[in-house]
C-alpha positions as CSV (number, residue, x, y, z in Angstrom):
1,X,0.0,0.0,0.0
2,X,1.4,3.5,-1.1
3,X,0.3,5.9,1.4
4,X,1.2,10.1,0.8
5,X,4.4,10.9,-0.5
6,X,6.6,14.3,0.7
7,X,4.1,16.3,-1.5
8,X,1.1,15.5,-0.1
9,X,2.2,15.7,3.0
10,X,3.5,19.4,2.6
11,X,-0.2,19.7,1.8
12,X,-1.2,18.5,4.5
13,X,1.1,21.0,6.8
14,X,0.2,23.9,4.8
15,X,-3.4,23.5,4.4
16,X,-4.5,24.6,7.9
17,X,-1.4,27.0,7.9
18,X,-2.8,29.1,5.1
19,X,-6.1,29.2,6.5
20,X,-5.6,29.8,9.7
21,X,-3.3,32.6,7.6
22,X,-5.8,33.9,6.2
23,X,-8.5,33.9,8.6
24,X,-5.4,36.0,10.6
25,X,-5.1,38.7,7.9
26,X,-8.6,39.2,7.6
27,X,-8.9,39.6,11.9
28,X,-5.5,42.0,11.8
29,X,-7.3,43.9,8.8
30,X,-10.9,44.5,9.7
31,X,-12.0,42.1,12.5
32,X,-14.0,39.2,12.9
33,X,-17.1,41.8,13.6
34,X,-20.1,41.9,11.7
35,X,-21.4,44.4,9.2
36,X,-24.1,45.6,7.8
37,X,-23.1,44.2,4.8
38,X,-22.7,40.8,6.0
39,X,-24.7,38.0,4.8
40,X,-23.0,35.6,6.8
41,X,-21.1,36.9,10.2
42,X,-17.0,36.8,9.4
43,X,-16.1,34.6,12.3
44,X,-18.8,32.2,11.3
45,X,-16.5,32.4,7.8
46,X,-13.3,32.0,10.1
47,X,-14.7,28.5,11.7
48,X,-15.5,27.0,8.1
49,X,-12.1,28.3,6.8
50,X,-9.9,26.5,9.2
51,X,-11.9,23.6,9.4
52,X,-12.0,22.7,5.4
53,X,-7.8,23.7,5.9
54,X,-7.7,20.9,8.8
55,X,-10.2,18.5,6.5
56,X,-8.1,18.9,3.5
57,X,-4.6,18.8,5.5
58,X,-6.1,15.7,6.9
59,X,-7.3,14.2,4.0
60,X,-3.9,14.9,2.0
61,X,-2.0,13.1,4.9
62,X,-4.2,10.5,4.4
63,X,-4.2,9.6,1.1
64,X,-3.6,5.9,0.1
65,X,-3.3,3.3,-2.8
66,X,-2.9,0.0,-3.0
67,X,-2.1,-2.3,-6.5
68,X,-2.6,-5.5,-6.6
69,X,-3.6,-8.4,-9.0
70,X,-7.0,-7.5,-9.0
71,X,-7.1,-3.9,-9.5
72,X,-6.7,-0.6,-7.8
73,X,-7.9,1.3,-5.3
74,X,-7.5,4.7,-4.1
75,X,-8.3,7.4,-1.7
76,X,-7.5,10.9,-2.8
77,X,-7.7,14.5,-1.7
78,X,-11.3,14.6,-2.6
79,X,-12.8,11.1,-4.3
80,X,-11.7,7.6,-3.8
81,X,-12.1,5.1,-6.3
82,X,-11.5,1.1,-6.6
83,X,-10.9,-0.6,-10.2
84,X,-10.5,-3.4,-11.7
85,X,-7.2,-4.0,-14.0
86,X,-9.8,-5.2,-16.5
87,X,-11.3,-2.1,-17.4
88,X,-7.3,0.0,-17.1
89,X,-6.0,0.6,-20.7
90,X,-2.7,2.3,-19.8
91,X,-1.0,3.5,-16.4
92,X,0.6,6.6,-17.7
93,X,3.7,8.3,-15.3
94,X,4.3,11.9,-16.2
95,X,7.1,13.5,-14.7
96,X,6.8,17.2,-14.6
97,X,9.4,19.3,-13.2
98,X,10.1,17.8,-9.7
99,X,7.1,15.8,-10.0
100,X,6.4,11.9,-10.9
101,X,2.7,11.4,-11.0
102,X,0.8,8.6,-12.2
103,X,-2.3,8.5,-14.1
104,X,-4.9,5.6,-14.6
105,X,-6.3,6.0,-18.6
106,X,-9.9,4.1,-19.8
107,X,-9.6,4.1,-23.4
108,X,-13.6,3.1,-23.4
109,X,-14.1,6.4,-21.3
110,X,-11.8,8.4,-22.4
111,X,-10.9,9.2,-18.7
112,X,-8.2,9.6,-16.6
113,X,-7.8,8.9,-12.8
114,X,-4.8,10.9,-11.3
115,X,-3.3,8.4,-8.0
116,X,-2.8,11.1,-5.9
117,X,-0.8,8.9,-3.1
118,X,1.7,8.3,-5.8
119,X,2.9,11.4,-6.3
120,X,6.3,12.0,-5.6
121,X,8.9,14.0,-5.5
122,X,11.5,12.7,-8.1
123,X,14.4,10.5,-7.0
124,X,14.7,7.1,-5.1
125,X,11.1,7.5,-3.4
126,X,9.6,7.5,-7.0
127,X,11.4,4.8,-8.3
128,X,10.1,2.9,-5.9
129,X,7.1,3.2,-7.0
130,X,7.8,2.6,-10.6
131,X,9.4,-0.8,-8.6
132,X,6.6,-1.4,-7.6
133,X,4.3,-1.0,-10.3
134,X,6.5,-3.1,-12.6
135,X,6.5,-6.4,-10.2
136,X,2.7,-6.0,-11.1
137,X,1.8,-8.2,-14.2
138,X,-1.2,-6.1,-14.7
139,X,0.7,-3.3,-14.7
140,X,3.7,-3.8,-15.9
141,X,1.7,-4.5,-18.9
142,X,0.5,-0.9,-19.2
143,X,2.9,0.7,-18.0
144,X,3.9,4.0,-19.9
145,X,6.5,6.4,-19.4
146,X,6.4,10.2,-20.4
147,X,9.8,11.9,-20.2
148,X,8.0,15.2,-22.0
149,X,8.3,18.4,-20.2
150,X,5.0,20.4,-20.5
């Protein structure tokens, strides 16, 4: 099982640091004191800010896959998904800048699923993963590698 690589768990340390950021610029700035204006009070908007920057911190540090003969299932940031190796027509690794990610393509669909916990940072972590993938006979037999820069 892959669980979150360095970069998602950077996001998961500056999630709630940028909200709880935020929420601190707007309180140095104007307050947290309600308007006229105001629809919604501003330290109602404070609460929801840090708590979806906690939710999403959490949820990035959480993020998980696992491979295995029968197919693959994931958790993300936002969706999770489980499928079968059947329905997988090519398991694409883009490396972008510092960045190895690794997308699942449905020719059928023409879809893509990104496998968030497999990000990673390039270097030994990521080929590890591409280690991985290739002891896989499912995947190994869809296994692409693009070397493009964007």
């Amino acid at each position: 099982m892959l669980r979150a690589g360095a970069p998602g768990r950077l996001l998961a340390v500056i999630s709630p640091l940028a909200a709880i950021a935020l929420v601190s610029f707007r309180f140095a700035t104007e307050g947290l004191a309600a308007g006229d204006g105001d629809p919604v009070p501003p330290a109602v908007l404070a609460v929801v800010t840090v708590g979806v920057g906690v939710v999403l911190g959490w949820r990035a540090a959480t993020q998980r896959a696992t491979f295995d003969p029968v197919g693959v299932r994931c958790r993300n940031l936002v969706v999770g998904f489980s499928v079968d190796w059947d329905l997988i027509e090519e398991v694409v690794v883009h490396r972008r800048g510092g960045l190895q990610v690794l997308d699942l393509r449905f020719g059928h669909l023409r879809r893509r699923l990104r496998v968030g916990a497999a990000t990673r940072f390039v270097g030994a972590e990521a080929a590890s993963v591409l280690e991985h993938l290739g002891r896989l006979p499912s995947a190994a037999d869809r296994l692409q590698v693009d070397e493009r820069e964007p």
